[in-house]
C-alpha positions as CSV (number, residue, x, y, z in Angstrom):
1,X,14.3,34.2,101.0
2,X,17.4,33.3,98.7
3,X,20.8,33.4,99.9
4,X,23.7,32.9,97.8
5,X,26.8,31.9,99.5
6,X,26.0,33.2,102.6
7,X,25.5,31.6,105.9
8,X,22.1,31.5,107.7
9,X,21.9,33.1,111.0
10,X,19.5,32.9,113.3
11,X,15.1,31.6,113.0
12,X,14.4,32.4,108.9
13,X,11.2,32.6,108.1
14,X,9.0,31.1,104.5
15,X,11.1,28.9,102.0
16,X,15.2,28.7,102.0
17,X,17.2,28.1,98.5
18,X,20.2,27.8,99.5
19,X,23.0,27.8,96.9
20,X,20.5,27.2,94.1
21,X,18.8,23.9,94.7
22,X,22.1,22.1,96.3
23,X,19.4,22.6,99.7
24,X,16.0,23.7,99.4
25,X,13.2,24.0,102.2
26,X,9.7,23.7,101.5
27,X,8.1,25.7,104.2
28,X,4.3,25.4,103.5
29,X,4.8,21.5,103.1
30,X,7.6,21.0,105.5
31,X,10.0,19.6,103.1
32,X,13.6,19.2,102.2
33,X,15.2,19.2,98.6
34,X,18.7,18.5,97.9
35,X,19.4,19.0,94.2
36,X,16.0,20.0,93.4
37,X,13.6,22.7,95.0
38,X,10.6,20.8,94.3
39,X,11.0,18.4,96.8
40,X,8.1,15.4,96.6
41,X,8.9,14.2,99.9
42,X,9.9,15.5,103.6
43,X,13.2,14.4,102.2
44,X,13.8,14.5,98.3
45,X,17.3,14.0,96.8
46,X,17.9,13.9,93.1
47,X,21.6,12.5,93.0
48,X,23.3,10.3,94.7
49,X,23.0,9.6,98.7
50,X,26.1,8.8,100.6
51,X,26.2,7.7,104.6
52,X,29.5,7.7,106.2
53,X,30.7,6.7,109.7
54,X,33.7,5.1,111.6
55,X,32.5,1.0,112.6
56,X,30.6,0.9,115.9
57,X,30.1,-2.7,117.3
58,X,27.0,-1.3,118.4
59,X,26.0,1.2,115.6
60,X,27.8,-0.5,112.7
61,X,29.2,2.0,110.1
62,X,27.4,4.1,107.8
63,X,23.3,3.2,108.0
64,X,19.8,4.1,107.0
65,X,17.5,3.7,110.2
66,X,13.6,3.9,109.2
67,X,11.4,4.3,112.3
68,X,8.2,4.4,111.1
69,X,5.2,3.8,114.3
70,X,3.0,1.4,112.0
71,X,5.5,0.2,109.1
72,X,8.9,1.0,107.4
73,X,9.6,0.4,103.8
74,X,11.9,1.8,100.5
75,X,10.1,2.3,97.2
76,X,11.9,1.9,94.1
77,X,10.1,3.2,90.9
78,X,9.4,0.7,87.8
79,X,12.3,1.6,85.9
80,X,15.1,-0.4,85.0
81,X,14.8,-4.0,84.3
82,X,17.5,-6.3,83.7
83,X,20.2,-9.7,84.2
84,X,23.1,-9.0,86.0
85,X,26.0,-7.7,83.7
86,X,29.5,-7.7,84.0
87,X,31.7,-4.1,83.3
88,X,28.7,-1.9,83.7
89,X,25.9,-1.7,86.5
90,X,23.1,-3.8,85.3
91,X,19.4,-1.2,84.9
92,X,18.0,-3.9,87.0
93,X,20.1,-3.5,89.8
94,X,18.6,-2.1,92.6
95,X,20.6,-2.9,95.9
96,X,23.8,-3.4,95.6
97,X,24.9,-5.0,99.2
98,X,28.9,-4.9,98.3
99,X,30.0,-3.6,94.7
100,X,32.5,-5.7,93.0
101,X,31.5,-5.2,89.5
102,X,34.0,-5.7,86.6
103,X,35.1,-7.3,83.8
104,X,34.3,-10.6,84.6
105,X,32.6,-10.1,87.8
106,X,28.6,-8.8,89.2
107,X,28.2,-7.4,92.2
108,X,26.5,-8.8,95.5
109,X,23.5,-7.6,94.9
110,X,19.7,-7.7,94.3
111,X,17.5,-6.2,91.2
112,X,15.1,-7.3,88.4
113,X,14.8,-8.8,85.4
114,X,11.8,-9.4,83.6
115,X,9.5,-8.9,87.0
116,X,11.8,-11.8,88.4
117,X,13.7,-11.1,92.2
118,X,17.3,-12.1,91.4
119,X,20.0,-12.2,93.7
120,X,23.7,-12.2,92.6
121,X,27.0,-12.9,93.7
122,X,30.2,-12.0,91.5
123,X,31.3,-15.6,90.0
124,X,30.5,-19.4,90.0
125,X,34.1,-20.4,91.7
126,X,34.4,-19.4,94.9
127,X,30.9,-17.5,96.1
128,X,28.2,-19.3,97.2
129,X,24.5,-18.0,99.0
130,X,23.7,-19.2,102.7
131,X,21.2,-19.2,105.1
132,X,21.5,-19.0,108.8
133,X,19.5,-20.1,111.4
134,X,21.4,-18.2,114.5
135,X,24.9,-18.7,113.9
136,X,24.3,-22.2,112.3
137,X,24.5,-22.6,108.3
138,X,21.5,-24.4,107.5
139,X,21.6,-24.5,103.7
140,X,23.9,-23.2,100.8
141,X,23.6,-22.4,97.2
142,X,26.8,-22.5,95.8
143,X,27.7,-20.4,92.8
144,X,27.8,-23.7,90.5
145,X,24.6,-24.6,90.9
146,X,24.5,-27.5,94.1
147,X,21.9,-26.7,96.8
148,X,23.2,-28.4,99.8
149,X,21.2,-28.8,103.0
150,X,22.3,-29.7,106.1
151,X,25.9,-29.3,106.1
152,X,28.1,-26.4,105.2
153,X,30.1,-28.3,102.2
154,X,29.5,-30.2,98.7
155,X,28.5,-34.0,99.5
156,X,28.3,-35.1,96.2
157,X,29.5,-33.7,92.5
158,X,28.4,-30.8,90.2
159,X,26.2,-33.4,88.5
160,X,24.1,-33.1,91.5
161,X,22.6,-30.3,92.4
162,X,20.4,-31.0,95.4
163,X,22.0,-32.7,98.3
164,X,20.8,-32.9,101.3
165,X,22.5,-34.2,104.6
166,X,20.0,-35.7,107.1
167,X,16.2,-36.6,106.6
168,X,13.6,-34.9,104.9
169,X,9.6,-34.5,104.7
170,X,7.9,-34.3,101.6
171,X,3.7,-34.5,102.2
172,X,2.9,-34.6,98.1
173,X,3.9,-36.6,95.7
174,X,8.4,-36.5,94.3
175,X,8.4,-37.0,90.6
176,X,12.2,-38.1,89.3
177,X,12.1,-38.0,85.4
178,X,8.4,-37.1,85.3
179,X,6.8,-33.7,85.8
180,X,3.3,-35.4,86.9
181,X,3.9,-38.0,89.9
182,X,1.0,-39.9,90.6
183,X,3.1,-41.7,94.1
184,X,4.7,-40.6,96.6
185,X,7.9,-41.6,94.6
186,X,7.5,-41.4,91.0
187,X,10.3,-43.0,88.7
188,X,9.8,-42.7,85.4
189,X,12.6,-43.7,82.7
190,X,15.2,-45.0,85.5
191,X,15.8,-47.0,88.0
192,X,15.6,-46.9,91.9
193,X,18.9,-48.3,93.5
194,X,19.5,-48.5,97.5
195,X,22.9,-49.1,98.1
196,X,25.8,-49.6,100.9
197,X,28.9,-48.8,101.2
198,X,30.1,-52.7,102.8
199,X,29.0,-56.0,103.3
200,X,28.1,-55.4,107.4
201,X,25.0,-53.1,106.5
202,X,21.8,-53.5,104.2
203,X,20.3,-50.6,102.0
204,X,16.4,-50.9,102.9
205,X,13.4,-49.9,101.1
206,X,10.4,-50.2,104.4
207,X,6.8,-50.3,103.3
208,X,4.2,-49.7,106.1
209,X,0.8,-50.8,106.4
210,X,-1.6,-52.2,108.7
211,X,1.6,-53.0,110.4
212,X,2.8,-55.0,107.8
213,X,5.9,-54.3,106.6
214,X,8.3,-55.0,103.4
215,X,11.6,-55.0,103.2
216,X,14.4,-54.9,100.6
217,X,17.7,-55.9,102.0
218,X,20.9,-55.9,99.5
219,X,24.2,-57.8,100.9
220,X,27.0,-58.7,99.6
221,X,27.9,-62.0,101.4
222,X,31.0,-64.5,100.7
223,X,31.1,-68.1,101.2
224,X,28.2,-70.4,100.6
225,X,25.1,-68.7,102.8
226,X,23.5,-65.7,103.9
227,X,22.5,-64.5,107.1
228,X,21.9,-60.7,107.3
229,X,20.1,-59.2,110.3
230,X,16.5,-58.5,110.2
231,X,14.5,-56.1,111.8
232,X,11.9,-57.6,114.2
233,X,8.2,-57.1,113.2
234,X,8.9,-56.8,109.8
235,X,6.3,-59.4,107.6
236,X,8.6,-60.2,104.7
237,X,11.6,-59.3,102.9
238,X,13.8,-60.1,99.6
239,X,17.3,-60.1,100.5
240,X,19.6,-60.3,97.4
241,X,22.9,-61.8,97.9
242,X,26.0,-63.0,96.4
243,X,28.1,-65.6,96.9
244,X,32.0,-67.1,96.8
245,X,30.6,-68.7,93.4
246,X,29.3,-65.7,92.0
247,X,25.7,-67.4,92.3
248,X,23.6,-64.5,92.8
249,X,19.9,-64.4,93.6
250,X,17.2,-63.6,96.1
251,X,15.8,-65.1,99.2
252,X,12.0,-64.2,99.9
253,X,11.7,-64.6,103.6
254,X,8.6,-63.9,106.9
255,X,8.7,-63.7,110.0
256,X,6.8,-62.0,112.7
257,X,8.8,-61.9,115.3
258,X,12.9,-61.0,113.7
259,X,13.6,-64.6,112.8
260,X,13.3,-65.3,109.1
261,X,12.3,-68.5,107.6
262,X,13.2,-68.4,103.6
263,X,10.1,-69.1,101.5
264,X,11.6,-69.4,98.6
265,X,15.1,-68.6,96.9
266,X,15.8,-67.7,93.7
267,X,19.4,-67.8,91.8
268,X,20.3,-67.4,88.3
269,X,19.3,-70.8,87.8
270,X,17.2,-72.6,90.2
271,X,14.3,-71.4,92.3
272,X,14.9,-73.3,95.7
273,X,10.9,-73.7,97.9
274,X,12.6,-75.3,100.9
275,X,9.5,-76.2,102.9
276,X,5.0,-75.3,103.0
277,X,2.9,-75.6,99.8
278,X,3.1,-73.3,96.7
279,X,-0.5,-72.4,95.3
280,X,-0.8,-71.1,91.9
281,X,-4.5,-69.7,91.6
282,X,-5.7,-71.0,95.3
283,X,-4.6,-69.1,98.2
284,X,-5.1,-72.4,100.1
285,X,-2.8,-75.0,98.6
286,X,-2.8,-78.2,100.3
287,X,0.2,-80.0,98.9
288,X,4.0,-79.0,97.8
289,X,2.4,-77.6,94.3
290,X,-1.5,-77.1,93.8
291,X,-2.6,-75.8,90.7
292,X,-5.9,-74.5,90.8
293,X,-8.5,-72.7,88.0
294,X,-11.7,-72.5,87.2
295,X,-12.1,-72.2,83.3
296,X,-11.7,-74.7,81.0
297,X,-7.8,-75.5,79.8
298,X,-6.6,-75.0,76.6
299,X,-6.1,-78.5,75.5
300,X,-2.8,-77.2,73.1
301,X,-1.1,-75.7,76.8
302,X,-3.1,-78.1,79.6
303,X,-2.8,-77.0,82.9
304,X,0.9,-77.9,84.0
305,X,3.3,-77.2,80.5
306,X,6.5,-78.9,80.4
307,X,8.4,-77.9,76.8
308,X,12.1,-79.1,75.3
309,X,12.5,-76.5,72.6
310,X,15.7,-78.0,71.5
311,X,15.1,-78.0,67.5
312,X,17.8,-81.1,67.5
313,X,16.6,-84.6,67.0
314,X,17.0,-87.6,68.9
315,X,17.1,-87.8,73.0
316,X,18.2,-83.7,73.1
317,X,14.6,-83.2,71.7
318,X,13.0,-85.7,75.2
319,X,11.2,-83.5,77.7
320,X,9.8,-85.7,80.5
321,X,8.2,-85.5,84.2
322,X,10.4,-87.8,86.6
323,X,8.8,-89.2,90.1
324,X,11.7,-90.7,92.5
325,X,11.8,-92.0,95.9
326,X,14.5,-94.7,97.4
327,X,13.5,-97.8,95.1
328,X,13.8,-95.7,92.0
329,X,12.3,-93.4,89.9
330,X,9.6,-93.1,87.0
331,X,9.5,-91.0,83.4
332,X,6.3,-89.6,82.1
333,X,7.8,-88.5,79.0
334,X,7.7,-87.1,75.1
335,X,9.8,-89.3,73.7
336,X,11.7,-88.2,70.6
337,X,9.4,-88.7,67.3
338,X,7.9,-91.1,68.7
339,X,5.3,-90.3,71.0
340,X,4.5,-90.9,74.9
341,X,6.6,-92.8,76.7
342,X,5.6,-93.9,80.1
343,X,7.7,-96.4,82.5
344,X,10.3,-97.3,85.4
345,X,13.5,-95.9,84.3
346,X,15.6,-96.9,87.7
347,X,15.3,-99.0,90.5
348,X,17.5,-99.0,93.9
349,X,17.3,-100.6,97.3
350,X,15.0,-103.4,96.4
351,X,12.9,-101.6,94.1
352,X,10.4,-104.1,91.8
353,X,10.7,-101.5,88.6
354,X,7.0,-102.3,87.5
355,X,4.3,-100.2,86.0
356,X,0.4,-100.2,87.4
357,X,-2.5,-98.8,85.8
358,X,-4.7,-98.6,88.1
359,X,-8.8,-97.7,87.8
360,X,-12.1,-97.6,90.3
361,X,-11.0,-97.3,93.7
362,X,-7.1,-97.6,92.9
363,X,-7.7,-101.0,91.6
364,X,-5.2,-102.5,89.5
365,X,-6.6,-103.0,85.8
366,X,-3.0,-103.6,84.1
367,X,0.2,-104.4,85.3
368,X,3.4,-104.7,83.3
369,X,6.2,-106.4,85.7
370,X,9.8,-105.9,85.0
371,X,10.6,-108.5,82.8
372,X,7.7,-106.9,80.5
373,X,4.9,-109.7,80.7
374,X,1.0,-107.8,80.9
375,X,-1.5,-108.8,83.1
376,X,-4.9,-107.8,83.4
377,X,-6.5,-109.3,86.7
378,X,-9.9,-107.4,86.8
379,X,-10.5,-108.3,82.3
380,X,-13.5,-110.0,82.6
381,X,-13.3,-113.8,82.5
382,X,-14.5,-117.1,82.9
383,X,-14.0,-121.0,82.9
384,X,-16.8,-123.6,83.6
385,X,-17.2,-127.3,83.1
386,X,-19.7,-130.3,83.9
387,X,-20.0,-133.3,86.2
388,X,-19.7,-137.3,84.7
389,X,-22.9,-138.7,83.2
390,X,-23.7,-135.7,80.6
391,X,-27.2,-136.4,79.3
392,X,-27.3,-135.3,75.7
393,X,-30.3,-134.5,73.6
394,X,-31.2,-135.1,70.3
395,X,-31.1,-131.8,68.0
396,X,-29.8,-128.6,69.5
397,X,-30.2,-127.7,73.2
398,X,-28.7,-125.6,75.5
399,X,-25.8,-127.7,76.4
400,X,-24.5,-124.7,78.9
401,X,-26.9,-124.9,81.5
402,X,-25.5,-127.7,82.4
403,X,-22.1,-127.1,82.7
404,X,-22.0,-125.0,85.9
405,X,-19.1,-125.7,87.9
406,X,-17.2,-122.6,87.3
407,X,-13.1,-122.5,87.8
408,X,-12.5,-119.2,87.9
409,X,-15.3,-116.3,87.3
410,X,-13.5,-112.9,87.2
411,X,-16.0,-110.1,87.4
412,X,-19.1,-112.5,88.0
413,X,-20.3,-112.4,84.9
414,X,-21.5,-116.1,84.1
415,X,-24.3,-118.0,85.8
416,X,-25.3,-115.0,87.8
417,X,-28.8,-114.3,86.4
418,X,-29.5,-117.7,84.1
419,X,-27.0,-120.7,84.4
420,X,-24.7,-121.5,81.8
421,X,-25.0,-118.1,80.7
422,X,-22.0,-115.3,80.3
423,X,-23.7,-111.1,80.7
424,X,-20.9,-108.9,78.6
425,X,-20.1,-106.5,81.7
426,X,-18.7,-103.7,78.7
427,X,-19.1,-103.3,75.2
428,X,-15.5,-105.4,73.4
429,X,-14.2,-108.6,71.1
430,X,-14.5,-111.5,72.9
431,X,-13.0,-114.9,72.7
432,X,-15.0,-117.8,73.5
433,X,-13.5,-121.5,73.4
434,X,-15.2,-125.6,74.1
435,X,-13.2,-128.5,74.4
436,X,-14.4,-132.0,75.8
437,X,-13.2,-135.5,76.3
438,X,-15.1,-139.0,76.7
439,X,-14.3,-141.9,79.0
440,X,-15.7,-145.2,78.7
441,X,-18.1,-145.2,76.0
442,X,-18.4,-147.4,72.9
443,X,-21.2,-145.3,71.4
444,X,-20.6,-143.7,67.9
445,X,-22.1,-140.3,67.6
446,X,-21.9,-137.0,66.2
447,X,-21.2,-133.8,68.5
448,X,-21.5,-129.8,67.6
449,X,-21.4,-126.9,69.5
450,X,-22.4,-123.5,69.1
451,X,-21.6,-119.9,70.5
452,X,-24.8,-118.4,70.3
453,X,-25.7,-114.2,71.2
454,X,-28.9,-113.4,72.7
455,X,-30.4,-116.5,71.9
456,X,-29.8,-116.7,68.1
457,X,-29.5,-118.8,65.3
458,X,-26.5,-121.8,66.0
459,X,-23.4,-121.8,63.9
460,X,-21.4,-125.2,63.7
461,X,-18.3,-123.9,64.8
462,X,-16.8,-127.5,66.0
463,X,-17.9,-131.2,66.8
464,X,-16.4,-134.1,67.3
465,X,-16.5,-138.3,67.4
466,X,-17.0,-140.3,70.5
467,X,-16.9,-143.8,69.2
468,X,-13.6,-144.4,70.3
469,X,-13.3,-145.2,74.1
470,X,-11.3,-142.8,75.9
471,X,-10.4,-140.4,73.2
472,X,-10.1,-136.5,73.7
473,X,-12.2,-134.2,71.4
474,X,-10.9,-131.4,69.9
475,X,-10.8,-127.8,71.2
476,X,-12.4,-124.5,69.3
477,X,-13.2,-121.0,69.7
478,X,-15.2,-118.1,67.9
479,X,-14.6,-114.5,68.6
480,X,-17.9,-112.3,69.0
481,X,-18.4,-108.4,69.3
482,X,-20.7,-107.6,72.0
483,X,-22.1,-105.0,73.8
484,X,-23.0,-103.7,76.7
485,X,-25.7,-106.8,78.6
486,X,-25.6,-109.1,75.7
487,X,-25.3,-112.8,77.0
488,X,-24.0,-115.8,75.1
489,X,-24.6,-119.3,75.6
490,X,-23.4,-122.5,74.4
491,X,-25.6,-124.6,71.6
492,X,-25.2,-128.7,71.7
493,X,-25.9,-131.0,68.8
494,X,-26.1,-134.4,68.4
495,X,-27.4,-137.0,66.1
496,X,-29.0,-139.2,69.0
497,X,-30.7,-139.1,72.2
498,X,-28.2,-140.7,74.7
499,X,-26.8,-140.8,78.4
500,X,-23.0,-141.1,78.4
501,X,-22.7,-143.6,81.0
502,X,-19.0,-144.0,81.4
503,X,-18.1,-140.2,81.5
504,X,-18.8,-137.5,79.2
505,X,-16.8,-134.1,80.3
506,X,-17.6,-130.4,78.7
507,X,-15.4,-127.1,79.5
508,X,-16.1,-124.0,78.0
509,X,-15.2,-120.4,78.5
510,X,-14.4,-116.7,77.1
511,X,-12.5,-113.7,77.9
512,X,-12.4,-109.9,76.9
513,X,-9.7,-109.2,74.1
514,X,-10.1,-105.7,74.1
């Protein structure tokens, strides 16, 4: 049935075209066109749909309810893709939730753009996106770009824009300058700076594990010490600080109970180790510095390296190790061009100012006293000499094995195994020397002695005349490289057969010269 500007009275019956497709019932599918009378749907409009009402607190104003038993939803077609656009609609707008487009504004809306969701507000300025939570503002974007959590205004600058107000969880890993974090906290290309806005708190970077815990503390502190308050339980810290002097550093400080003992501290010039032992490849150092490896030094470097890189001359060039206590203090040094230079170098309170070399069992082998004079009290040495009434021989015999009353014996190295005879106890030069005197004798004789090794050949290395009563003979000596176990003995010769009856005295030793 078709009516034309008419009005419909009463039940009609089979399709109604009313006004010529401005409304248009579908009978056999129970449909309704408005601008078309081919409707698609149970309600089909081609044009434009407008709901108006007065503002209900209840009902709001004008509204589209969808009641649908098992889900409600609107459909919008694959056409029209596109940015937000100022002047003209953007294609890719499909809700627009309050139309302010112009010149140099977009509506608030929501569309497409190249099968992205965008969501758009009119300008950067003033309009911003938020998110509620009830009535509370939990996050906003604003329109230049910060994303600020946590409070409902800017807490930083346009340079930054995340900012969040509170904590936050993160259970992967936060890359900052790196698009592949393999931490928790990833840094690459920066740096990581905890900071405070005054001296009364302490940024702090906490590690956890096992219950062991490390700290960072940064304080700015004036006057000459530092005492910031640590957390109890905490295992160890570095605590940076600055002082009245502009000395800065770091303390490295334990504890396991809240009170800190400083381990070490360091400042732009000294490292300060106030009290334990330091190990340096032992974890179990057992005095003030222990220096411990296994493989074998380079001989150029050594173990402990002490270096003057000056490239001056004379005492700028000295680099030196220096051991002091009350009576003074000693230099192990590189002296200038010169070489090694090893010595006393101060003495207070008393203080002798020697030098000991000591050897075996921390027995002195050298000592050089302070007025410079050497000694050598363990270099191996002797002195023996006879009784009155020497009996000599004619020819050569062994004129030693009688003289057997020894002086001195330093090592015990003469007489032990055969009398009269000296054992080399190491391998050196040695000095032997003879010297004798008569008494009381008017008989005329020739004497000669000699040093012999290991029982060799003699060598007439001095003699003397006895027929003058009560005259001295002369001294000499020989010099004879030996080593290790050879023995030497001393060699008499004389002319005659004869027992000295008055007195007929013999000494002879020998010493290590080096």
């Amino acid at each position: 049935m078709s009516q034309t500007k008419a009005q419909l009275v009463g039940p009609v019956l089979g399709d109604v075209n009313y006004d010529s497709g401005t409304l248009f019932v579908d009978s056999v599918n129970n449909r309704i066109g408005i601008g078309t009378t081919n409707p698609s749907s149970q309600l089909h409009i081609t044009g434009q749909f407008q709901s108006t009402q007065a503002n209900s607190t209840t009902t709001g104003g004008g509204q589209i309810y969808l009641n649908g038993a098992t889900g409600n939803r609107i459909d919008f077609n694959q056409a029209g893709v596109a940015a937000p656009t100022f002047t003209t609609r953007s294609a890719g707008t499909k809700l627009v939730l309050y139309p302010t487009v112009g010149a140099s504004a977009v509506d608030f809306a929501l569309g497409i753009d190249d099968f992205t969701l965008w969501y758009s507000v009119p300008e950067t300025t003033t309009h911003q996106f938020k998110w509620y939570a009830g009535t509370t503002n939990i996050a906003t974007l604003f329109g230049t770009g910060e994303l600020v959590v946590g409070t409902t205004s800017k807490t930083g600058t346009a340079s930054q824009p995340l900012q969040v107000t509170g904590g936050a969880y993160i259970s992967g890993n936060v890359g900052i300058g790196t698009t592949n974090p393999t931490e928790k906290l990833h840094v690459r290309d920066g740096r990581l700076l905890v900071e405070t806005g005054g001296s009364s708190t302490y940024g702090v970077i906490s590690g956890f594990a096992n219950n062991n815990h490390l700290q960072t503390f940064r304080a700015n502190i004036t006057g000459s010490t530092n005492s910031p308050t640590f957390t109890a339980g905490h295992q160890m810290c570095f605590v940076e600080y600055a002082e009245a002097n502009d000395s800065t550093g770091w303390f490295f400080k334990t504890s396991e109970t809240g009170t800190y003992d400083t381990v070490f501290k360091i400042s732009r010039a000294n490292i300060t180790y106030p009290s334990g032992n330091f190990g340096i490849g032992t974890t179990n150092p057992d005095t003030n510095l222990h220096i411990q490896r296994a493989s074998a030094q380079n001989d150029a470097n050594g173990i402990l390296k002490i270096e003057n890189t000056n490239t001056s001359s004379g005492v700028q060039t000295n680099s030196s190790l220096i051991a002091k206590n009350k009576f003074g203090f000693s230099q192990f040094m590189q002296w200038e061009n010169y070489g090694l230079r090893i010595g006393s170098r101060g003495i207070s309170n008393g203080g002798l100012g020697e030098v000991h070399f000591t050897c075996g069992n921390d027995n002195v082998g050298l000592r050089i006293d302070s007025s410079g004079r050497v000694t050598k009290p363990y270099q191996p040495a002797f002195l023996a000499y006879n009784n009155q009434g020497f009996a000599f021989a004619g020819g050569w015999y062994n004129l030693s094995s009688s003289i057997t009353t020894e002086a001195y014996d330093i090592g015990g190295n003469y007489g032990t195994s055969t009398a009269g005879r000296f054992v080399a106890p190491v391998a050196g030069r040695y000095l032997f020397y003879f010297g004798g005197f008569s008494v009381g004798n008017t008989i005329d004789a020739r004497y000669a002695v000699s040093a012999t090794v290991n029982g060799g050949s003699q060598s007439y290395i001095g003699g003397g005349n006895y027929s003058l009563v009560d005259t001295p003979l002369s001294g000499y000596s020989v010099i004879h490289n030996l080593s290790v176990n050879d023995y030497v003995e001393l060699q008499g010769f004389s002319a005659i057969a004869t027992t000295w009856g008055g007195g007929h005295y013999v000494y002879w030793g020998g010493y290590l010269l080096g």
